[in-house]
C-alpha positions in Angstrom: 86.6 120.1 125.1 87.7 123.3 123.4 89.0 122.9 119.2 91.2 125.2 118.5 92.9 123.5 115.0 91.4 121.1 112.3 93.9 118.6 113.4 92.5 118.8 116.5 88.8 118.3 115.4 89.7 114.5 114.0 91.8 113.9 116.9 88.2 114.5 118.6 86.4 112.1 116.2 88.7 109.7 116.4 88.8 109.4 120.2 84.8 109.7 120.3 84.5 107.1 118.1 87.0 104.8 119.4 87.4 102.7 116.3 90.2 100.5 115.3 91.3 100.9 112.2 90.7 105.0 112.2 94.3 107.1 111.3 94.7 110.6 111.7 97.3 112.9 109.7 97.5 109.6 107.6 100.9 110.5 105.6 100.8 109.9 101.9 102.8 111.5 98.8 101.2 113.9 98.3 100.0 115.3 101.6 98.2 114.6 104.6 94.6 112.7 105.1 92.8 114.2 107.8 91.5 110.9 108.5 91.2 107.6 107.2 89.0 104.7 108.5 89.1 100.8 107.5 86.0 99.6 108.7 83.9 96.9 107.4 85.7 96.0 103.9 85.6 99.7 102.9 88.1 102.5 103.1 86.6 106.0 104.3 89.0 109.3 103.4 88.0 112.4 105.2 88.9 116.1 104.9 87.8 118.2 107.2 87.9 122.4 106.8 87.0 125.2 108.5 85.4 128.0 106.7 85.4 131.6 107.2 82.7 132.9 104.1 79.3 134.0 105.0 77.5 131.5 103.6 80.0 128.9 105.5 80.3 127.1 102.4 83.0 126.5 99.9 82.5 123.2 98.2 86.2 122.7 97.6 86.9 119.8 100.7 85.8 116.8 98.8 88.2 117.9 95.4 91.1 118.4 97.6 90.8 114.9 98.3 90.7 114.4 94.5 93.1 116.6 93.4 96.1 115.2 96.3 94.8 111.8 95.2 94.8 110.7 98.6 92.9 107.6 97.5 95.6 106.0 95.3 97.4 104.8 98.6 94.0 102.0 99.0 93.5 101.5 95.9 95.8 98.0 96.3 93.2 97.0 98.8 90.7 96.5 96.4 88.0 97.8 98.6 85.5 100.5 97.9 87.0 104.1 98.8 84.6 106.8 99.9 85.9 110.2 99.8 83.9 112.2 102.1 84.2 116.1 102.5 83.4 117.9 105.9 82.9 121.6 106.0 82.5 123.7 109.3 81.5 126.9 109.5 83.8 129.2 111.7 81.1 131.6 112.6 77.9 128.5 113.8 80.6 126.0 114.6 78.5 123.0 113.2 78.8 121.3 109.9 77.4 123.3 106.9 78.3 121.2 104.1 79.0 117.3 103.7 79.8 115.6 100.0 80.7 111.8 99.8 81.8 110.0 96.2 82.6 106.4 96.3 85.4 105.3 93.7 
């Protein structure tokens, strides 16, 4: 299968992994999770870029999930949240950087 978009990379993940409980483009105030997972008692938030440096590394995926506050809408659940960052690099196509905080 051929990824042309981001959207279409957690599409992919979420039809390989086949999990209940997995939402992509999960809508919230104050934008849009790439995808979220409820698995096990524990929320998992992931944003996913693509980037285009040399190095293939940015470091800015897991603070946009901080800064958009995409966790507030879980918080209720009171189960732990782990924000996980995904970067891909444009030019390897394969992950080149991964940061998880649990809050």
């Amino acid at each position: 299968m051929k990824i042309n978009k981001l959207s279409d990379t957690s599409k992919a993940l979420q039809s390989s992994i086949s999990l209940e409980g997995a939402t992509t483009e999960d809508v919230t105030n104050y934008g849009c999770i790439d995808m979220t997972v409820l698995f096990n008692g524990n929320v998992y938030i992931f944003e996913f870029k693509v980037n285009k440096t040399k190095s293939g590394i940015n470091g800015k995926t897991l603070q946009q999930i901080k800064d958009r506050n995409y966790a507030d809408k879980y918080q209720a659940r009171n189960e732990p949240i782990h924000l996980i960052g995904v970067e891909f690099s444009k030019n390897n196509r394969n992950i080149v950087g991964f940061e998880v905080e649990t809050v």
